[in-house]
C-alpha positions as CSV (number, residue, x, y, z in Angstrom):
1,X,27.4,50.0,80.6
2,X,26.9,50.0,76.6
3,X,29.3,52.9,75.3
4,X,28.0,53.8,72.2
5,X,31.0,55.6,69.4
6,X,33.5,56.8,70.4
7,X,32.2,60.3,72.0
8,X,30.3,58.5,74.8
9,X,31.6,58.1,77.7
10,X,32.7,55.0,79.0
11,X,32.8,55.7,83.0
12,X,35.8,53.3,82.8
13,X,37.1,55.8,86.2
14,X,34.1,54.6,88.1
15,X,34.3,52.1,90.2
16,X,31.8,49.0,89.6
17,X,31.1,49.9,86.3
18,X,31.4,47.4,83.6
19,X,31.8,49.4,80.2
20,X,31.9,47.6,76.8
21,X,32.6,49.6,73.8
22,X,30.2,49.1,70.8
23,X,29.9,50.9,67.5
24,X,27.2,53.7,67.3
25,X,23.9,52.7,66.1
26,X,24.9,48.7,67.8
27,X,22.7,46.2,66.2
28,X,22.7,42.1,66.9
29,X,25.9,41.0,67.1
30,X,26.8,43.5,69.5
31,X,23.9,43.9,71.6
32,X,22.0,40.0,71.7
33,X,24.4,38.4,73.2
34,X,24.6,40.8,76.7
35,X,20.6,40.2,76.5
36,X,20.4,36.9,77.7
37,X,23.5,38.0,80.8
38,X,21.7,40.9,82.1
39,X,18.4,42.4,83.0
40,X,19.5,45.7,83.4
41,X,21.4,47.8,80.7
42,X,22.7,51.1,80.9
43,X,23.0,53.2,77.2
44,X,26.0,56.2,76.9
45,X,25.5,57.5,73.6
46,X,23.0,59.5,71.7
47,X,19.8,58.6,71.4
48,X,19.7,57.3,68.3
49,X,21.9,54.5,70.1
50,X,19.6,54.2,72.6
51,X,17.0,53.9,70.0
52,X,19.5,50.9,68.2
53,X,19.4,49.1,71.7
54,X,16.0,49.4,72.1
55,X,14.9,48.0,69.0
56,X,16.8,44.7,69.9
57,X,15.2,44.6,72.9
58,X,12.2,44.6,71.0
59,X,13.1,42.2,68.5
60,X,14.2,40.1,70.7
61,X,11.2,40.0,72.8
62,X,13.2,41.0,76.2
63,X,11.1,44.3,76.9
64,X,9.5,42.9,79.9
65,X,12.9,41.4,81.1
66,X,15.2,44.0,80.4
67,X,15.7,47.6,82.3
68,X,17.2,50.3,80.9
69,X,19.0,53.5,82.0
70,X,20.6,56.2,79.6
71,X,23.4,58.8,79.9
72,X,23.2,61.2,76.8
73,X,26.2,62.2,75.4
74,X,24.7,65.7,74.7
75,X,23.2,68.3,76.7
76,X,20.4,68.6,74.5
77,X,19.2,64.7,74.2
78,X,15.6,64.4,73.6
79,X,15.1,61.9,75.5
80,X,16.9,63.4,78.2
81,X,14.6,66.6,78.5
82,X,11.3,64.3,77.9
83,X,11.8,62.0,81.2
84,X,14.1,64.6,83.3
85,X,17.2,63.2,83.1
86,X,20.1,64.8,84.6
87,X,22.5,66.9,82.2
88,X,25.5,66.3,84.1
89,X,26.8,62.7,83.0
90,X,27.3,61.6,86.7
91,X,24.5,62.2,87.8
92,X,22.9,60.9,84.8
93,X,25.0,57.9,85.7
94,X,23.8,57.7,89.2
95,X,20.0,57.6,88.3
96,X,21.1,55.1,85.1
97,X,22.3,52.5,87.8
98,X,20.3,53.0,90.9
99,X,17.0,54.6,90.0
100,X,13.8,53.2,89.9
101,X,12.0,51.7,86.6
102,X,9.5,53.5,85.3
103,X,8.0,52.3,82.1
104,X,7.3,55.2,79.5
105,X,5.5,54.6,75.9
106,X,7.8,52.7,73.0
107,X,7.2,54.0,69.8
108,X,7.3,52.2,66.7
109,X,7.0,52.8,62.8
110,X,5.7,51.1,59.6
111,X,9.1,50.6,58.2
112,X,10.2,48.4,61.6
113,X,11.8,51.1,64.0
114,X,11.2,52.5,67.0
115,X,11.2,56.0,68.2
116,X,12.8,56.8,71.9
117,X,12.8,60.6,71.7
118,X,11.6,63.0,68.8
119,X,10.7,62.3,65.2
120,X,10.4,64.7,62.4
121,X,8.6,65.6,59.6
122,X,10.1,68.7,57.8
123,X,8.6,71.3,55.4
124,X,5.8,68.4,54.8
125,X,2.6,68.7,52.2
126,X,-0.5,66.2,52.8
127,X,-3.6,64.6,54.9
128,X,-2.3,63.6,58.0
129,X,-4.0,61.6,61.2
130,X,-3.8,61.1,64.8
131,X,-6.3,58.2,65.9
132,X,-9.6,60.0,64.0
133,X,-8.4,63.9,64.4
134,X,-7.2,65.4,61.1
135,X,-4.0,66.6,61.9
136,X,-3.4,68.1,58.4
137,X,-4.7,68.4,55.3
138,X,-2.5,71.0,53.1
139,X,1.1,71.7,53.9
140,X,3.2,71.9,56.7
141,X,6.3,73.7,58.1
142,X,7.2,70.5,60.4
143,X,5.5,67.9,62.3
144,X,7.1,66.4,65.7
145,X,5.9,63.5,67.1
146,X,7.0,62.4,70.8
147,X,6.1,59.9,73.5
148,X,3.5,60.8,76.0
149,X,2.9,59.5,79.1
150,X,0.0,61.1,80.1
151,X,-2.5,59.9,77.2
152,X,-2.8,57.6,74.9
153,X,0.9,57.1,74.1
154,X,1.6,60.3,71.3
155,X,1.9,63.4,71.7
156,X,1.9,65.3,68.2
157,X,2.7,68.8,67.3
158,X,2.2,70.6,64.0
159,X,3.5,74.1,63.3
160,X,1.4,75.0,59.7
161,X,3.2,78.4,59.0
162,X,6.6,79.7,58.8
163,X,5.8,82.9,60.4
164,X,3.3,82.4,62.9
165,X,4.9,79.3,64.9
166,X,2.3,78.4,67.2
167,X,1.7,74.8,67.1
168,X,-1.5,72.7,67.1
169,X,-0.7,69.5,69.7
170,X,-2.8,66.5,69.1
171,X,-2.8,63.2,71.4
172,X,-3.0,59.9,69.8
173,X,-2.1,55.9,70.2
174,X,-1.2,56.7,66.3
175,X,-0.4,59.0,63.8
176,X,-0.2,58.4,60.0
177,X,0.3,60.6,57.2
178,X,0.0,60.4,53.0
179,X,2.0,62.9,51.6
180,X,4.6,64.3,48.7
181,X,7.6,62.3,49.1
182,X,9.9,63.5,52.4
183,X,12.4,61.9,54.6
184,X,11.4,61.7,58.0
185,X,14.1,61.8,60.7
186,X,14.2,59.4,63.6
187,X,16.1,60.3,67.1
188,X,18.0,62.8,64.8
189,X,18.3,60.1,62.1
190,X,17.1,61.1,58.7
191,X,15.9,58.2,57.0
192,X,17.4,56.5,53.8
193,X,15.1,57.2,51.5
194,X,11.9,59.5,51.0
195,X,8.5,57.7,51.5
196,X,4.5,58.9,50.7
197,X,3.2,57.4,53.5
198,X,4.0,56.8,57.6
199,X,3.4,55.6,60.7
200,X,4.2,55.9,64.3
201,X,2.1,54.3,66.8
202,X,2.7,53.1,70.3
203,X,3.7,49.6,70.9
204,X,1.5,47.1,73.0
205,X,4.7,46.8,75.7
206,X,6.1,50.3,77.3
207,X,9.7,50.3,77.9
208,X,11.3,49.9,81.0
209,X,13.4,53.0,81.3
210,X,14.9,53.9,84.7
211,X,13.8,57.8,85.5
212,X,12.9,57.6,88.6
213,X,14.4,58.9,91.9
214,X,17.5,57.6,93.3
């Protein structure tokens, strides 16, 4: 078990659970050396943690090796209401621990991140794409972009107006915008500096997330 910050929870009450506390957002020197112990991690934290384990994973080249289970810390995790993963932390747990894998799309960016949940593009102006579709040309309220399982790894949704919400979803391997400088927002992460131009696409390996049934 990975605790992420101090609000996760650490399950230290539970029996045959080994918890390790780690700063939020861990990076190498906390995550690297568990990779070469264990084939199987479990994330507490947000999922911008989750996202920070990930993308050693990644970097690391361990995707194929490694499992992973997660136990948001909130309710209303992204991640947790894209794969169906229980709201109460136990049974979050449970599945975390004994559920089967069951590898979903791994998102990554032009900048070198990766995307486990939502991102965000807010109040946005310019030509966007998903694969060949024009996703926009013109301004924007927002635009969400979120793994899909179903297709070709992207699901993205863009809400044009500010009165009439109803939002235009597009499905993509990748989606890439030009635009007036904005700051997109990662896992709930807004980025350190605005950029006129980005990318999400899906990454060649899924990740290995445990969702499945217990």
């Amino acid at each position: 078990m990975v605790a992420c910050g101090d609000g996760a929870a650490g399950f230290e009450e539970v029996d045959d659970v080994e918890s390790i506390r780690v700063p939020s957002l861990p990076g190498k020197a906390e995550i690297d050396p568990l990779l070469g112990e264990h084939d199987h991690l479990v994330v507490s934290g947000t999922d911008a943690d989750l996202a920070a384990v990930v993308l050693r994973l990644l970097r690391k080249d361990a995707l194929s090796g490694v499992s992973v289970g997660f136990v948001p810390s909130s309710p209303d995790s992204s991640v947790g209401a894209l794969w169906g993963l229980p709201k109460t932390p136990l049974r979050a747990l449970a599945l975390a621990l004994r559920g089967e894998v069951d590898p979903v799309p791994l998102i990554r960016d032009d900048v070198g991140g990766v995307l486990v949940g939502r991102g965000q593009l807010r109040l946005v102006r310019g030509v966007a794409y998903a694969d060949e579709q024009v996703a926009l040309r013109g301004p924007a309220a927002s635009i969400e972009v979120t793994p899909d399982p179903g297709g070709p790894g992207l699901a993205v949704r863009v809400v044009k107006g500010t009165i009439f919400k109803r939002p235009t979803t597009l499905y993509s391997r990748a989606f890439q915008i030009g635009c007036i400088p904005t700051r997109p927002v990662r896992d709930d992460v807004v980025y350190e500096r605005a950029v006129n131009k980005w990318t999400w696409y899906r990454h060649t390996e899924d990740l290995r997330l445990v969702r499945g049934a217990v």
